[in-house]
PQR file of N, CA, C, O and H, with PARSE charges and radii, in Angstrom:
ATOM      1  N   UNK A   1     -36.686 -45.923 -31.859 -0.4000 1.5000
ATOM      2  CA  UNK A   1     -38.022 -46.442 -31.751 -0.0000 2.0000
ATOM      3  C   UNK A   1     -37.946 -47.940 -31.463  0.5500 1.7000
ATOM      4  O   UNK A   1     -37.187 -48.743 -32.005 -0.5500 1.4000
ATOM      5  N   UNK A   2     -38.906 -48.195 -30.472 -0.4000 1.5000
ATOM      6  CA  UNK A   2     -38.471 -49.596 -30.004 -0.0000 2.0000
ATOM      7  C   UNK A   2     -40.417 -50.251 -30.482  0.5500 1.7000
ATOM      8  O   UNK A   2     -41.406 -49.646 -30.069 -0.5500 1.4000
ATOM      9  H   UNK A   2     -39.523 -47.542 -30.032  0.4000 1.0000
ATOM     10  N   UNK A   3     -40.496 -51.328 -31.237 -0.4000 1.5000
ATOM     11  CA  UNK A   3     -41.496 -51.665 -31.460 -0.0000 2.0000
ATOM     12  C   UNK A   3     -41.733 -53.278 -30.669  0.5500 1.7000
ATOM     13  O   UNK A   3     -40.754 -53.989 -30.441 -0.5500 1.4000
ATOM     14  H   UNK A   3     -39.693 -51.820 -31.573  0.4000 1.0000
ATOM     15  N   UNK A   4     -43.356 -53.782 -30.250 -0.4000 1.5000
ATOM     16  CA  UNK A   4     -43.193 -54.358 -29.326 -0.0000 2.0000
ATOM     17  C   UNK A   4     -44.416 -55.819 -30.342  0.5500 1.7000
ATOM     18  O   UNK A   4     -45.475 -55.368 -30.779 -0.5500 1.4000
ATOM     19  H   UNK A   4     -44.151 -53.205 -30.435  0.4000 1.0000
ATOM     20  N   UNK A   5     -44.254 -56.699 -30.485 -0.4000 1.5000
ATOM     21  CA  UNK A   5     -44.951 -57.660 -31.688 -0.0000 2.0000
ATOM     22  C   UNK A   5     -45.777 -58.772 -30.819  0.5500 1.7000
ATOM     23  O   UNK A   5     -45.366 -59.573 -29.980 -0.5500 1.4000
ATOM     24  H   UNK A   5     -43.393 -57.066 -30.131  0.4000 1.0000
ATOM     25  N   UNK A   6     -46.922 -58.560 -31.260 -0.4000 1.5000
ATOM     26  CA  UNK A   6     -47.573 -59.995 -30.745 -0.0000 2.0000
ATOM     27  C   UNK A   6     -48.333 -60.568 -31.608  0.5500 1.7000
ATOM     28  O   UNK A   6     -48.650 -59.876 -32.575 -0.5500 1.4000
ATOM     29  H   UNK A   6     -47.256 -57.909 -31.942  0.4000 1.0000
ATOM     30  N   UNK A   7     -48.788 -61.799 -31.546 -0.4000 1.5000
ATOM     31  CA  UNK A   7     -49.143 -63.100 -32.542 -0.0000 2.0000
ATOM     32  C   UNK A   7     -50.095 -63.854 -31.793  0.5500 1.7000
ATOM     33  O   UNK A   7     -49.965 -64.152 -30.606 -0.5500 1.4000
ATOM     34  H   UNK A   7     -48.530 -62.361 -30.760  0.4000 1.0000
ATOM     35  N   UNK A   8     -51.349 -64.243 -32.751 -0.4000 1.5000
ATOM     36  CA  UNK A   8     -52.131 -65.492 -32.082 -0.0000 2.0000
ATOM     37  C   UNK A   8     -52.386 -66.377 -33.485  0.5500 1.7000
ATOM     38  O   UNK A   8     -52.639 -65.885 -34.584 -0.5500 1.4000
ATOM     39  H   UNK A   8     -51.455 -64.000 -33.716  0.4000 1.0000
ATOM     40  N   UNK A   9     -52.282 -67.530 -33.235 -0.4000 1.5000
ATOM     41  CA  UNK A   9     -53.558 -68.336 -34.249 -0.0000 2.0000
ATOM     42  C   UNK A   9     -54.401 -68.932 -33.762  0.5500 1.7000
ATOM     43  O   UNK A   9     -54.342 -69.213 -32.565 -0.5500 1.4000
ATOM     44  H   UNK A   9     -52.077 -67.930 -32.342  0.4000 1.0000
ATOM     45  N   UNK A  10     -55.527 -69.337 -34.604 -0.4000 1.5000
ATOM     46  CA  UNK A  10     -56.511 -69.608 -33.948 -0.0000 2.0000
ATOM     47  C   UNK A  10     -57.082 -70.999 -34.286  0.5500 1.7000
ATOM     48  O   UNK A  10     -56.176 -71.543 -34.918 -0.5500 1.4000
ATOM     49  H   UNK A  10     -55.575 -69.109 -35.577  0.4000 1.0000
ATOM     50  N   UNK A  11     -57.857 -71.637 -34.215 -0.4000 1.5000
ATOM     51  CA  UNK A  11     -58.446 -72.951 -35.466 -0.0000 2.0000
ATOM     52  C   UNK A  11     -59.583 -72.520 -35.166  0.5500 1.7000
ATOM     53  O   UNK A  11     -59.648 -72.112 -34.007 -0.5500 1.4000
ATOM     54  H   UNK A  11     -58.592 -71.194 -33.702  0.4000 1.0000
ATOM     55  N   UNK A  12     -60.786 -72.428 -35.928 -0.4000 1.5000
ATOM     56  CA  UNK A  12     -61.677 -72.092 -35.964 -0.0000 2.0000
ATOM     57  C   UNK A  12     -62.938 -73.589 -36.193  0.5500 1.7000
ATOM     58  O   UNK A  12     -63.184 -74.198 -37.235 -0.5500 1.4000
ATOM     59  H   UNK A  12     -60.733 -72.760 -36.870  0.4000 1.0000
ATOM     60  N   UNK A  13     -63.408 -73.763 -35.063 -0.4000 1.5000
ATOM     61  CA  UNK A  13     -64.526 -74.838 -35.521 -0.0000 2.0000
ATOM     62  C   UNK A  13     -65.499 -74.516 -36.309  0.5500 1.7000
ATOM     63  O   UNK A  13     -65.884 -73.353 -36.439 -0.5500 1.4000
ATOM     64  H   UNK A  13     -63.208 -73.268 -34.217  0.4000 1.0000
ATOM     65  N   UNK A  14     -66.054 -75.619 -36.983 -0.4000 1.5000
ATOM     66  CA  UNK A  14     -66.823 -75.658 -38.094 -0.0000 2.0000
ATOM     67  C   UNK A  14     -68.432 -76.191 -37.626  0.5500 1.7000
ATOM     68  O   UNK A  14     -68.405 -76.649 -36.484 -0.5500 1.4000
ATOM     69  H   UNK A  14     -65.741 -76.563 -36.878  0.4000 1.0000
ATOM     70  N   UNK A  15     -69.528 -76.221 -38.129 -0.4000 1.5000
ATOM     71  CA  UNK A  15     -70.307 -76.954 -37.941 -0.0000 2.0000
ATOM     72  C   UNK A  15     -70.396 -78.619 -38.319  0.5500 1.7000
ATOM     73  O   UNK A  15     -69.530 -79.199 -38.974 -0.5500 1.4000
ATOM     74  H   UNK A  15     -69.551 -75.848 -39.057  0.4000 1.0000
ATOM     75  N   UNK A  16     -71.606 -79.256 -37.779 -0.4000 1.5000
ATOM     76  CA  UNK A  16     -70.878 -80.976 -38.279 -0.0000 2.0000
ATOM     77  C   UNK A  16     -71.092 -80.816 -39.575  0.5500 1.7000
ATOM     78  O   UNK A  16     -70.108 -81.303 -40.134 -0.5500 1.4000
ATOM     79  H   UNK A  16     -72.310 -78.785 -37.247  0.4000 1.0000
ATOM     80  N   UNK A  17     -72.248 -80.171 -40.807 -0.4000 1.5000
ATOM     81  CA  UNK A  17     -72.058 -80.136 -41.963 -0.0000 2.0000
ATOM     82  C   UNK A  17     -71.141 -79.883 -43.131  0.5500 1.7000
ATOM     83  O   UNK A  17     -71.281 -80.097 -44.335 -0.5500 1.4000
ATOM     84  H   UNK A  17     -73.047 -79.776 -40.354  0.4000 1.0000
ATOM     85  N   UNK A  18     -70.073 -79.316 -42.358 -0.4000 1.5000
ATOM     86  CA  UNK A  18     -68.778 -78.787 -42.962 -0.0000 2.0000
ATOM     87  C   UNK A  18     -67.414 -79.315 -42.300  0.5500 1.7000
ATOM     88  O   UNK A  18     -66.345 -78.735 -42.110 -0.5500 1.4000
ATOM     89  H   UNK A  18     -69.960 -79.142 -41.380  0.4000 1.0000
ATOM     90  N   UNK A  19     -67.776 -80.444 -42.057 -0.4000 1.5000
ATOM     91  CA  UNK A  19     -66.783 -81.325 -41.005 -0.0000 2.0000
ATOM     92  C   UNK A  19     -65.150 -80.865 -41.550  0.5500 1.7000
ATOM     93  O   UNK A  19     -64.223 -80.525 -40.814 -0.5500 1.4000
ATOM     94  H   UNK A  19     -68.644 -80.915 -42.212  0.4000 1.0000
ATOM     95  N   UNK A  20     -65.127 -80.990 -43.301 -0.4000 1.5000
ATOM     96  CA  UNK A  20     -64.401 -81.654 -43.840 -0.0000 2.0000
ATOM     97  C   UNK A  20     -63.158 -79.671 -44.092  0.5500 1.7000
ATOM     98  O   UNK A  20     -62.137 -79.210 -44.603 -0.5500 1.4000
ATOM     99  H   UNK A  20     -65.880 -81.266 -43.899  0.4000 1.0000
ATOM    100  N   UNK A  21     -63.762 -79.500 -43.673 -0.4000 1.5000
ATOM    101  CA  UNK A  21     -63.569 -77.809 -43.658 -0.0000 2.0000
ATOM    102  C   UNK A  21     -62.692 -77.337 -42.644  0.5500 1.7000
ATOM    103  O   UNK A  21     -63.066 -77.253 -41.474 -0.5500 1.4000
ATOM    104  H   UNK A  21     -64.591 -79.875 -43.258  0.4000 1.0000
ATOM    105  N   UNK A  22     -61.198 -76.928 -43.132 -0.4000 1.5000
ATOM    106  CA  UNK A  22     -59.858 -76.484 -42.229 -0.0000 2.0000
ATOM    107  C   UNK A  22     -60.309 -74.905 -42.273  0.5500 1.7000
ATOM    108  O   UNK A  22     -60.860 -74.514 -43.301 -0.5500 1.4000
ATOM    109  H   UNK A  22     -60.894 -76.996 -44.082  0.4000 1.0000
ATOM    110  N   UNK A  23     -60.097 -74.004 -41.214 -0.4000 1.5000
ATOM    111  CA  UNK A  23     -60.090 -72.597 -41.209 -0.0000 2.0000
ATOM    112  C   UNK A  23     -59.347 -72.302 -39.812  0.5500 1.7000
ATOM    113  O   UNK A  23     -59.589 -72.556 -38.632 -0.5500 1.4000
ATOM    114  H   UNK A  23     -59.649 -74.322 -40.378  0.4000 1.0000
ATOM    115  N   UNK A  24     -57.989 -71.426 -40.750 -0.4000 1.5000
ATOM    116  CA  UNK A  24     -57.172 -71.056 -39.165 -0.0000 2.0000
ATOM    117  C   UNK A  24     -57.117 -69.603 -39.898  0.5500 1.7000
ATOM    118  O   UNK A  24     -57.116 -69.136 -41.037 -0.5500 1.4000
ATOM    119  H   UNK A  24     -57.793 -71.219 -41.709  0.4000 1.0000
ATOM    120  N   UNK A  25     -57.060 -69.074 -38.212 -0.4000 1.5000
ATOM    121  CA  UNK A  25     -56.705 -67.235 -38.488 -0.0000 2.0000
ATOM    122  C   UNK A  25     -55.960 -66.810 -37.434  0.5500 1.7000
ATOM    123  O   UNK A  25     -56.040 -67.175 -36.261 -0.5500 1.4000
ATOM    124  H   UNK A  25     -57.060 -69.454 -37.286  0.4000 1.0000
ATOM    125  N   UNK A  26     -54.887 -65.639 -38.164 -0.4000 1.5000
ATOM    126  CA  UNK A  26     -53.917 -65.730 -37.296 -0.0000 2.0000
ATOM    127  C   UNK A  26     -54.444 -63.811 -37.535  0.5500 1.7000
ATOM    128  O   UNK A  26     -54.852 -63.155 -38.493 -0.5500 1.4000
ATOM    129  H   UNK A  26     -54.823 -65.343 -39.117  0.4000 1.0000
ATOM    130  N   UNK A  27     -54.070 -63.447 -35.753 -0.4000 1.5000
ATOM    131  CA  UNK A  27     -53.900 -62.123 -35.636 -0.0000 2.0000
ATOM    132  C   UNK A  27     -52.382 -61.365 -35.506  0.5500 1.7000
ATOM    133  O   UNK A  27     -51.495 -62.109 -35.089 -0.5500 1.4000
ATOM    134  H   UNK A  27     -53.739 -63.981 -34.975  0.4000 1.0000
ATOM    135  N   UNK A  28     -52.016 -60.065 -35.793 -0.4000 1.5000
ATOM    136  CA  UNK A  28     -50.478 -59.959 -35.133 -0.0000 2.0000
ATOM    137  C   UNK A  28     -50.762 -58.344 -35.437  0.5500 1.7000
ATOM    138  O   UNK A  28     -51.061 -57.700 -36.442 -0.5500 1.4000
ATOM    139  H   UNK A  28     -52.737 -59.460 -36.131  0.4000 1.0000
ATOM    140  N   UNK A  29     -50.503 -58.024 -33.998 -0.4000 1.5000
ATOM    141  CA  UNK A  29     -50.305 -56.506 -33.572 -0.0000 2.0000
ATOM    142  C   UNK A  29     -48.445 -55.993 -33.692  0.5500 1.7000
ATOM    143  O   UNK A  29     -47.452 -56.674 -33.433 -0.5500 1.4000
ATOM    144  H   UNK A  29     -50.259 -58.548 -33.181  0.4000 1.0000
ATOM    145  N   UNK A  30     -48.521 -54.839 -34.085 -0.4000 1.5000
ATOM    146  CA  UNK A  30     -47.303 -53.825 -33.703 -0.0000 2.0000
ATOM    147  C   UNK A  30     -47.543 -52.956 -33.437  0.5500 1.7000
ATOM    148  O   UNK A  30     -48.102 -52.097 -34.120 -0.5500 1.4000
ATOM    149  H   UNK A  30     -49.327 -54.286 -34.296  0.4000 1.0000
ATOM    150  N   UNK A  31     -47.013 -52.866 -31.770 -0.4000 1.5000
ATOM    151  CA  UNK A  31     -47.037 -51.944 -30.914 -0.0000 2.0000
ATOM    152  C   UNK A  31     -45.814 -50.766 -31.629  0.5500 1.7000
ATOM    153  O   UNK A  31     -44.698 -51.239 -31.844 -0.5500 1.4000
ATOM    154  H   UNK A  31     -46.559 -53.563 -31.215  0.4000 1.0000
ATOM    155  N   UNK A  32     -46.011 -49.516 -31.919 -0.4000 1.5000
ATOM    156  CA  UNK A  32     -44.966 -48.968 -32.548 -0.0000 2.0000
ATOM    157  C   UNK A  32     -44.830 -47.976 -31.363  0.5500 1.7000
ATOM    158  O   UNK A  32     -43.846 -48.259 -30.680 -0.5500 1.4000
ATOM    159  H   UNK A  32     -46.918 -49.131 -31.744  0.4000 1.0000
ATOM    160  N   UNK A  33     -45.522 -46.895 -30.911 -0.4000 1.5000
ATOM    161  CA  UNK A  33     -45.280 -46.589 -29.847 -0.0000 2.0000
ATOM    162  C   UNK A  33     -46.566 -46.693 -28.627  0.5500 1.7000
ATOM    163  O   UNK A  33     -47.347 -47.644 -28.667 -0.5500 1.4000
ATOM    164  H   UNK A  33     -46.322 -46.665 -31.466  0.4000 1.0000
ATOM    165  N   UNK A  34     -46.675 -45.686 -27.630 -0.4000 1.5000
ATOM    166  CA  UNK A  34     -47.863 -45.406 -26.834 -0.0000 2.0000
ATOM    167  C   UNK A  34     -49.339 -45.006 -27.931  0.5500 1.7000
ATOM    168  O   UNK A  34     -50.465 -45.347 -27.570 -0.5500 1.4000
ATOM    169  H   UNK A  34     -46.041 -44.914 -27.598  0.4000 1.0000
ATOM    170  N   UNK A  35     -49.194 -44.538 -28.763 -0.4000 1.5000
ATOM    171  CA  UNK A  35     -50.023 -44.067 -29.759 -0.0000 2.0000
ATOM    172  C   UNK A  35     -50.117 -44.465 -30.723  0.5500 1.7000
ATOM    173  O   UNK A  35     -50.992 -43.814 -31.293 -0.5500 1.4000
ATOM    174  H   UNK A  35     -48.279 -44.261 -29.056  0.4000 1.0000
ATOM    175  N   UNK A  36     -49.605 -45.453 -31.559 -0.4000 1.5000
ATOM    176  CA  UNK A  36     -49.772 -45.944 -32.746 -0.0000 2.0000
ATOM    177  C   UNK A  36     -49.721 -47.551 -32.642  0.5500 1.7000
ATOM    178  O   UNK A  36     -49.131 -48.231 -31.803 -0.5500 1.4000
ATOM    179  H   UNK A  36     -48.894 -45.982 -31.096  0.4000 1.0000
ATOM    180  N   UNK A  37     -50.391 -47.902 -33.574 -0.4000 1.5000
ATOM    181  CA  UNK A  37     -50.315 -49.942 -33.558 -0.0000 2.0000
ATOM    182  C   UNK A  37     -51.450 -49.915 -34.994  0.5500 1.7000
ATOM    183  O   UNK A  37     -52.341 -49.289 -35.568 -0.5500 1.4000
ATOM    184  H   UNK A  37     -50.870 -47.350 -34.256  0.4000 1.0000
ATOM    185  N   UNK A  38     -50.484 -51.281 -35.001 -0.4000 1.5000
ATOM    186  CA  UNK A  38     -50.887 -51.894 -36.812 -0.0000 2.0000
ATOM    187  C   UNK A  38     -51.442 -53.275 -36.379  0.5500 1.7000
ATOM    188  O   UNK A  38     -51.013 -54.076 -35.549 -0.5500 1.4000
ATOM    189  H   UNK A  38     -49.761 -51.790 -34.535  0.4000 1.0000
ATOM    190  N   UNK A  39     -52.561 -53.312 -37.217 -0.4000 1.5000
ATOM    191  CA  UNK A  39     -52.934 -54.951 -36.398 -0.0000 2.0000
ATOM    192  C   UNK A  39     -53.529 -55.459 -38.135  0.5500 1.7000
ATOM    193  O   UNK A  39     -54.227 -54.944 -39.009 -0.5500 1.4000
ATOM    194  H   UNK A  39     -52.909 -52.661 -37.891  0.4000 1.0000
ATOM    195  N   UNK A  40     -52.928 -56.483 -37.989 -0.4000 1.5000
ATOM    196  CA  UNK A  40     -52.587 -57.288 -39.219 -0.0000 2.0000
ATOM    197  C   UNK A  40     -53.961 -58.656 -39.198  0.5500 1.7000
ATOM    198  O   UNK A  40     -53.774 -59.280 -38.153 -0.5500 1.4000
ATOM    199  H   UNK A  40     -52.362 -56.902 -37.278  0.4000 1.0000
ATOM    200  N   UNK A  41     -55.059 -59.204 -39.885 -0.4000 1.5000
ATOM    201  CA  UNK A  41     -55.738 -60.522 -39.228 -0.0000 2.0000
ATOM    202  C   UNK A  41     -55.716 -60.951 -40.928  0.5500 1.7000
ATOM    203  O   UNK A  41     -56.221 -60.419 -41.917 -0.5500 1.4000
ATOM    204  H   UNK A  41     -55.212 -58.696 -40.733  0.4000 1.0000
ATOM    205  N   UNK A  42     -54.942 -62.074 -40.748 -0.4000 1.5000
ATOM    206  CA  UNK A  42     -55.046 -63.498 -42.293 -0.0000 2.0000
ATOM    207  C   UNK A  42     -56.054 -64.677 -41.730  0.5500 1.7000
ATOM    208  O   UNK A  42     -56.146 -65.217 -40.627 -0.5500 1.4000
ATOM    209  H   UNK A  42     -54.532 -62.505 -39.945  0.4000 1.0000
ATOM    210  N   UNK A  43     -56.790 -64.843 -43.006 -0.4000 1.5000
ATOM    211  CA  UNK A  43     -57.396 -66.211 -43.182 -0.0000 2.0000
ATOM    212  C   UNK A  43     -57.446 -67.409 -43.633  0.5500 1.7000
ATOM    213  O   UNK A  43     -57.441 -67.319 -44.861 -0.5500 1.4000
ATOM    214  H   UNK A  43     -56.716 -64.404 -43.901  0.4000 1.0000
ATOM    215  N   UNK A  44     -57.490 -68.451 -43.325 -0.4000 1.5000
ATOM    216  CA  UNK A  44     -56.957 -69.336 -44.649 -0.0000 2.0000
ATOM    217  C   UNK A  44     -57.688 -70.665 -44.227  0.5500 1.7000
ATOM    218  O   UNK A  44     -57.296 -71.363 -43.292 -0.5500 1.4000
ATOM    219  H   UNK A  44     -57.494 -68.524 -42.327  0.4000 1.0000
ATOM    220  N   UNK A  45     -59.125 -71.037 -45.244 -0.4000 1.5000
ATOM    221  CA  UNK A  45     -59.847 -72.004 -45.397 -0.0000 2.0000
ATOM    222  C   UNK A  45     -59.269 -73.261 -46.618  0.5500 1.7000
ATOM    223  O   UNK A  45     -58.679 -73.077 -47.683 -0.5500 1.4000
ATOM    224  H   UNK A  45     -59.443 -70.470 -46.004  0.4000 1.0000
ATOM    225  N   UNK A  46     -59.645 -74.355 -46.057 -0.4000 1.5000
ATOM    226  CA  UNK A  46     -59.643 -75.509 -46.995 -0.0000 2.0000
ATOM    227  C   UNK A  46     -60.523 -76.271 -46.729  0.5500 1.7000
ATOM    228  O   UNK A  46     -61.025 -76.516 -45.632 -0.5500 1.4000
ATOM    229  H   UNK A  46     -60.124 -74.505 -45.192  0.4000 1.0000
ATOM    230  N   UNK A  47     -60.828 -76.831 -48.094 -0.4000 1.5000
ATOM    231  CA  UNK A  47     -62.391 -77.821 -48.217 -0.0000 2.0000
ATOM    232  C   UNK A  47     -61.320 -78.858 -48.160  0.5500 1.7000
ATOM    233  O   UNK A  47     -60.114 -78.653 -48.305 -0.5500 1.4000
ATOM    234  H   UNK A  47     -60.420 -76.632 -48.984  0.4000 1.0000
ATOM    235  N   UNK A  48     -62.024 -80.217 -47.885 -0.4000 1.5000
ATOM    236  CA  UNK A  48     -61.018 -81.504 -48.313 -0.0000 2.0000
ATOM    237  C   UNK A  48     -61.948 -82.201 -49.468  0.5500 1.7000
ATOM    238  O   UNK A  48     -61.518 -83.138 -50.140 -0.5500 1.4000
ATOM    239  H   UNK A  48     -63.003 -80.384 -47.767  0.4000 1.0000
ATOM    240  N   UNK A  49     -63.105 -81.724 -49.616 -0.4000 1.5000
ATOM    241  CA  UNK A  49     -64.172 -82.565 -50.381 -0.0000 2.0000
ATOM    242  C   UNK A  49     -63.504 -82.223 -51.721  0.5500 1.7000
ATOM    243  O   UNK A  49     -62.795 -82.926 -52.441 -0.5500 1.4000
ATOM    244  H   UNK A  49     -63.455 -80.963 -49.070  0.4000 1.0000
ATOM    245  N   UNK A  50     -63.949 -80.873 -51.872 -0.4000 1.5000
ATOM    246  CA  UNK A  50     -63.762 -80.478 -53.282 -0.0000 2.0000
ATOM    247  C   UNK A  50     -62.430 -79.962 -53.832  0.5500 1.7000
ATOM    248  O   UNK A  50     -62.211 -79.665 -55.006 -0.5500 1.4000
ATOM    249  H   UNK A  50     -64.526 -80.303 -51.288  0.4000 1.0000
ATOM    250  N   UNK A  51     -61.355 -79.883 -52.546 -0.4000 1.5000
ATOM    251  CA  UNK A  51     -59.917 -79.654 -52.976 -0.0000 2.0000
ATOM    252  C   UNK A  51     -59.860 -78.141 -53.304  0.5500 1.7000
ATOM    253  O   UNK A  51     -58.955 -77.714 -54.022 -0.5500 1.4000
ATOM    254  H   UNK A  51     -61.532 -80.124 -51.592  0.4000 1.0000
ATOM    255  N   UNK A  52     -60.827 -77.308 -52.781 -0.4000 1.5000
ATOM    256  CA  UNK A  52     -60.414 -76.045 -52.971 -0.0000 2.0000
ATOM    257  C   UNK A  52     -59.717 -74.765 -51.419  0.5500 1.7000
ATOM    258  O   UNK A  52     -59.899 -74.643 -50.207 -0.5500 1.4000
ATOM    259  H   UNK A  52     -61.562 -77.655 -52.198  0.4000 1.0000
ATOM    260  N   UNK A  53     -59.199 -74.336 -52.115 -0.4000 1.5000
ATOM    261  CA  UNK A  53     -58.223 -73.330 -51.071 -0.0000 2.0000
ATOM    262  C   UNK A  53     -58.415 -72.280 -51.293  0.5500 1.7000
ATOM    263  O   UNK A  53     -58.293 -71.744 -52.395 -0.5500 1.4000
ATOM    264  H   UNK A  53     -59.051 -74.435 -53.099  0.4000 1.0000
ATOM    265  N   UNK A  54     -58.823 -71.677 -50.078 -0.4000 1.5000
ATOM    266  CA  UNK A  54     -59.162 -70.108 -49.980 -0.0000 2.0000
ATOM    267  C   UNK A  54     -58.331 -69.600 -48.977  0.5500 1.7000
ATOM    268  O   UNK A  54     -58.224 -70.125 -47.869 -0.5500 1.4000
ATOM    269  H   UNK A  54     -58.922 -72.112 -49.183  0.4000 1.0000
ATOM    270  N   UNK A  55     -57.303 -67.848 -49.598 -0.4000 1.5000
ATOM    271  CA  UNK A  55     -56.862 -67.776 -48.611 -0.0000 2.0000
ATOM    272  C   UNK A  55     -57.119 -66.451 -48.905  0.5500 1.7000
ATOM    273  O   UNK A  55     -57.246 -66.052 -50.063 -0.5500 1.4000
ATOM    274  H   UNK A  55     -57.390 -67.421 -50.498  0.4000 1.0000
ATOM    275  N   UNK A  56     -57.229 -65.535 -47.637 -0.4000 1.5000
ATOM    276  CA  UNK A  56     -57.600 -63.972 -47.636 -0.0000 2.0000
ATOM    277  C   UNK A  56     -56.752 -63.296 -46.445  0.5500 1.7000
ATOM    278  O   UNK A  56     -56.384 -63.908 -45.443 -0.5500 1.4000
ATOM    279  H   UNK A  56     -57.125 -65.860 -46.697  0.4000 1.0000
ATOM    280  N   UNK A  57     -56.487 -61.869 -46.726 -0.4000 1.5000
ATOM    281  CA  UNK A  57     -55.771 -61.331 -45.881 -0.0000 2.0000
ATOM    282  C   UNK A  57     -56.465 -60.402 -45.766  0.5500 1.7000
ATOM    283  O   UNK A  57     -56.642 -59.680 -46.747 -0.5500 1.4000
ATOM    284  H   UNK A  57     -56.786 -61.371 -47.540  0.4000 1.0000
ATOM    285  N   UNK A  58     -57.176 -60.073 -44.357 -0.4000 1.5000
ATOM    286  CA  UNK A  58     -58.743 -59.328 -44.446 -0.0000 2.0000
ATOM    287  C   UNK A  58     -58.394 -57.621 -44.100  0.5500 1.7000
ATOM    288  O   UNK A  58     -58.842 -56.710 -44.797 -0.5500 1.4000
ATOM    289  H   UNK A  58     -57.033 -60.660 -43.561  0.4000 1.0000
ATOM    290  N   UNK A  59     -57.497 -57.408 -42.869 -0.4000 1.5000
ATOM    291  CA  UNK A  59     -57.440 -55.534 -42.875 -0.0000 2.0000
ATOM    292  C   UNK A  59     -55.891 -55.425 -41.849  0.5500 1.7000
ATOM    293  O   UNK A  59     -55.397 -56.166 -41.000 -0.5500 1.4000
ATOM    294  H   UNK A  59     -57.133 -58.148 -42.303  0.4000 1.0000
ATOM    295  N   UNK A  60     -55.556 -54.320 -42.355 -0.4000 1.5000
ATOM    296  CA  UNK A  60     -54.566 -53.990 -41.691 -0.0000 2.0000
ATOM    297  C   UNK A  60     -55.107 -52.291 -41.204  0.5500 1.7000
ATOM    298  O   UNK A  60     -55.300 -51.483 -42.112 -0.5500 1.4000
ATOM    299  H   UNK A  60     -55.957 -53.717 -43.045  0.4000 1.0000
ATOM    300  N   UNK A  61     -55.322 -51.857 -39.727 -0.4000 1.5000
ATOM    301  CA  UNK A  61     -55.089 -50.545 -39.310 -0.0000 2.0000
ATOM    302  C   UNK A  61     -54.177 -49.992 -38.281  0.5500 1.7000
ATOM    303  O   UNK A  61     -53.691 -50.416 -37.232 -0.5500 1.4000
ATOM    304  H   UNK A  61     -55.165 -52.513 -38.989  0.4000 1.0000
ATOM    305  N   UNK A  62     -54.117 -48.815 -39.007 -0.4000 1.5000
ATOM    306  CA  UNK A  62     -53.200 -48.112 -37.840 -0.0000 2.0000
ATOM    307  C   UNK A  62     -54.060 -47.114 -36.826  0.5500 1.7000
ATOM    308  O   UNK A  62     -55.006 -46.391 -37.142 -0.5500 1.4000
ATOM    309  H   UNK A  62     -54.511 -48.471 -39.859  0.4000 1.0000
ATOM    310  N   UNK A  63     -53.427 -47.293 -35.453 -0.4000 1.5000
ATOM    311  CA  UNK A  63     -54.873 -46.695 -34.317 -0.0000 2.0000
ATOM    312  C   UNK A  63     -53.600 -45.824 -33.924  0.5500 1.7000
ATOM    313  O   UNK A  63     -53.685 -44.970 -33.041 -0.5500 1.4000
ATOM    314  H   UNK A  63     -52.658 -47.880 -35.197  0.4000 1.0000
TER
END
């Protein structure tokens, strides 16, 4: 079985009210064969105001 991997990140803009506000999300597929793939999407916000960190790892499916 030969599996085939791809990757993006992203930066995600904010509005000007939330200037202070980091949010990147990264996607990543595995191609396993013609018929199957796992697609993986993480999140990960930071305030700079209030020093808090949010990080989430939202769904993984297999198609």
């Amino acid at each position: 079985m030969t599996a085939k991997v791809t990757k993006s990140l992203s930066i995600i803009p904010k509005p000007a009210c939330s200037s202070d506000r980091l949010d990147l999300m990264g996607t990543g597929t595995l191609n396993i064969d013609n018929h199957q793939q796992l697609q993986l999407t993480t999140q990960y916000c930071m305030s700079v105001s209030d020093g808090s960190t949010v990080f989430s790892s939202a769904k993984t499916s297999r198609q």
